[in-house]
C-alpha positions as CSV (number, residue, x, y, z in Angstrom):
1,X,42.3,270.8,218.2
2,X,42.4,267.8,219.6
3,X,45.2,266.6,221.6
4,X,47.4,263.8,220.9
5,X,46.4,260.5,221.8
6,X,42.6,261.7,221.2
7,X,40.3,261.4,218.5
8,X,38.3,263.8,217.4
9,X,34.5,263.9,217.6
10,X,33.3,264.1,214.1
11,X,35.8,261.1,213.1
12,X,34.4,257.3,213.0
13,X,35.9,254.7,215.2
14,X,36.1,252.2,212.7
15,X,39.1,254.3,210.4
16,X,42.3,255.0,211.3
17,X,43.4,258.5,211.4
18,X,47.0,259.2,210.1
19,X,48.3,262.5,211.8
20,X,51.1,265.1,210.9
21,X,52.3,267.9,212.8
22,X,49.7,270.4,210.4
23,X,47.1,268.0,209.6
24,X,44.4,265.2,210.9
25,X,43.8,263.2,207.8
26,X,41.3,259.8,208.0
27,X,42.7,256.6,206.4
28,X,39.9,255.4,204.1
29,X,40.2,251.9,202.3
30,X,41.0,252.1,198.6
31,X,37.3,251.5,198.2
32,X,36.3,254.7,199.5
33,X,38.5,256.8,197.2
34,X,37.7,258.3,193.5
35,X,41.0,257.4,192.0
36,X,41.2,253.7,191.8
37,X,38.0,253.8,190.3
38,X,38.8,255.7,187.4
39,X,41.9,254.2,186.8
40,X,39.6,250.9,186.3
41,X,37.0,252.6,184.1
42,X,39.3,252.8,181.2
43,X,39.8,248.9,180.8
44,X,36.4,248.0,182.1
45,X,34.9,250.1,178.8
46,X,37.4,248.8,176.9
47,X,36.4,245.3,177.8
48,X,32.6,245.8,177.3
49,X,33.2,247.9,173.8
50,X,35.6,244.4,173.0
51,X,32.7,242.0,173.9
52,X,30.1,244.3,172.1
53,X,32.1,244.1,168.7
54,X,33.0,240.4,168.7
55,X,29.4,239.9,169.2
56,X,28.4,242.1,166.3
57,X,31.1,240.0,164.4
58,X,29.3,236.6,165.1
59,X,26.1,237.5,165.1
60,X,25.7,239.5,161.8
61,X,26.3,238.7,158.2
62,X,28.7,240.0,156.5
63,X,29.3,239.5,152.1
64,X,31.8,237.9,151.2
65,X,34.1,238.8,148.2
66,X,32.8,237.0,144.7
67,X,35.1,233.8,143.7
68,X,33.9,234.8,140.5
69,X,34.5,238.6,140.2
70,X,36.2,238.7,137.0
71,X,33.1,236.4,135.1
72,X,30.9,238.7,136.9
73,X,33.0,241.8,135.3
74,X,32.7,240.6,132.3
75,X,28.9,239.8,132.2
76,X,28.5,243.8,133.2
77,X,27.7,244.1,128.9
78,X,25.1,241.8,129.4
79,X,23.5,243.9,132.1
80,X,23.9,247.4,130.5
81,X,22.4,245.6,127.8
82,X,18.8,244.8,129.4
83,X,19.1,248.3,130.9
84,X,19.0,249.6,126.5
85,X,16.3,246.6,126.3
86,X,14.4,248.1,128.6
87,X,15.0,251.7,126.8
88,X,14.1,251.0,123.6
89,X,10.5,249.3,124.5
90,X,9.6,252.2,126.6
91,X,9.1,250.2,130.1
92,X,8.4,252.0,133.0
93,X,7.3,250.8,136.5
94,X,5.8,252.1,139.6
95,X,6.4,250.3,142.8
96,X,4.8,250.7,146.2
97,X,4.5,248.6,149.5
98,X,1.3,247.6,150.1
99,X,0.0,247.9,153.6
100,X,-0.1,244.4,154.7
101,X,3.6,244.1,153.4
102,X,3.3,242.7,149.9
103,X,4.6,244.6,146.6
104,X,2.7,245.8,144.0
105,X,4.2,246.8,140.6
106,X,2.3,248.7,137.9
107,X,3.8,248.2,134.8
108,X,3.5,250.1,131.5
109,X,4.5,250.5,127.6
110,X,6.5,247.6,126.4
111,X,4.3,246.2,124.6
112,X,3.5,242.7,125.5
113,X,3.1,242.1,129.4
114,X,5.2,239.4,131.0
115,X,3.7,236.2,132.3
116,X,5.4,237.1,135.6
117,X,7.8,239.9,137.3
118,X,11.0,239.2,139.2
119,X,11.7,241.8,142.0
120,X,15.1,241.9,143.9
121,X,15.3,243.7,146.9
122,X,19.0,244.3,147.7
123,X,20.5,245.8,151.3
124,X,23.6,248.2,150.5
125,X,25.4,245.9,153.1
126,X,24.0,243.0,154.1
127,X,23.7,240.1,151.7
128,X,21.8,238.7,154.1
129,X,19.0,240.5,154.2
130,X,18.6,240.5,150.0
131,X,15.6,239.0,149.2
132,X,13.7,238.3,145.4
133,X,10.6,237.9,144.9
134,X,8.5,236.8,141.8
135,X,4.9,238.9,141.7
136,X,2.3,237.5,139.6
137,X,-0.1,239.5,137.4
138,X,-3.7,240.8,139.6
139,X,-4.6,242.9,136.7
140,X,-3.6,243.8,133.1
141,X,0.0,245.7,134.4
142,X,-0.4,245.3,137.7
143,X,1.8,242.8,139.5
144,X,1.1,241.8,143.3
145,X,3.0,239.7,145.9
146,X,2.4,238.8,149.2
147,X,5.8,238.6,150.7
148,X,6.4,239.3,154.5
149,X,7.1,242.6,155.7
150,X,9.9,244.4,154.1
151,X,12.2,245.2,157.3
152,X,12.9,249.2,157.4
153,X,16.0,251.1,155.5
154,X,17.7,251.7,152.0
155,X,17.3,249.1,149.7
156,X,18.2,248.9,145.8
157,X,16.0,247.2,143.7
158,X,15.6,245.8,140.4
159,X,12.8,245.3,138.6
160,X,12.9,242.3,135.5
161,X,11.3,239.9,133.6
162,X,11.2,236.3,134.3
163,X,13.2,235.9,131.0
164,X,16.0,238.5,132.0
165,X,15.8,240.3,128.9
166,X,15.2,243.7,130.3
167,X,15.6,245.2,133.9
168,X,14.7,248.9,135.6
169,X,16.5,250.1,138.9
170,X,16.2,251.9,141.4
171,X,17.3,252.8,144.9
172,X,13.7,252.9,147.6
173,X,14.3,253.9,151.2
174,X,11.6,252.1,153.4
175,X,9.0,252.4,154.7
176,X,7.7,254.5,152.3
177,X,4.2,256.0,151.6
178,X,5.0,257.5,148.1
179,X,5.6,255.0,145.3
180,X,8.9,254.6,143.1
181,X,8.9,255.4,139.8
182,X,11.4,253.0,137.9
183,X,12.2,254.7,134.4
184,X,15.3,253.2,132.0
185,X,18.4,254.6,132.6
186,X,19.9,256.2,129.6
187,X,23.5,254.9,129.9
């Protein structure tokens, strides 16, 4: 033990050392100990996890609510009724990505083929990232378009003529290697 008035060996010169009649402690700056520094975690993550969200907030695009909703409820007749449209001519579709990132829709029974197809590709979410296409024909039934890459993840899509009177749907996670088969819903 060392006596008083003396410091001990292992202790640096450059800290104090506080004493008590049971003890040697050494006085470290506030630096040097744990507790400050969690304390000052919580808020710092807090701050960051702030920053991260209004950033989301700005950056992304979010749907807004129709103006219109109750025109749009009404027309939901109109719709169901290019869903029976498409029933009662017997139009089915097949749809698959081509590898250089186009569509390509084969199209059968209905009779007469289109002139051209309409495609809409919608995101569950994002309004944003919705895109429509219109494929023209490559071969009797066979519908091609070379649009850019379709970016990865759920998508609904519906399947039309250029005339709106019938329409198939679907729901197509992507990438995908298999094709979707559109059939008409029965409702």
């Amino acid at each position: 033990m060392a006596l008083q008035g003396e410091k001990p060996a292992s202790m640096p010169e450059r800290h104090t050392v506080h004493r008590s009649p049971f003890t040697v402690h050494e006085k470290k700056p506030w630096y040097r100990h744990p507790w400050p520094w969690l304390l000052f975690a919580g808020p710092a993550v807090v701050a960051v996890a702030g920053s991260v969200t209004i950033w989301l907030a700005i950056s992304s695009s979010d749907g807004l609510v129709a103006d219109d909703y109750y025109k749009r409820g009404l027309a939901i007749n109109q719709v169901l009724g290019r869903d029976r449209r498409a029933a009662s001519l017997g139009i089915r579709a097949t749809v698959s990505q081509e590898p250089q990132g186009g569509l390509r829709v084969a199209l059968s029974g209905g009779g007469s083929l289109p002139a051209a197809l309409t495609v809409q590709l919608i995101h569950p979410t994002r309004a944003g990232h919705d895109r429509t296409l219109v494929l023209e024909p490559v071969a009797r039934g066979v519908y091609r378009s070379d649009a850019l890459p379709i970016p990865a993840g759920r998508r609904y899509i519906i399947v039309g003529d250029e005339a709106g009177s019938w329409r198939l749907t679907g729901e197509w996670i992507l990438p995908s290697v298999r094709p979707l088969e559109l059939v008409p819903s029965r409702d």
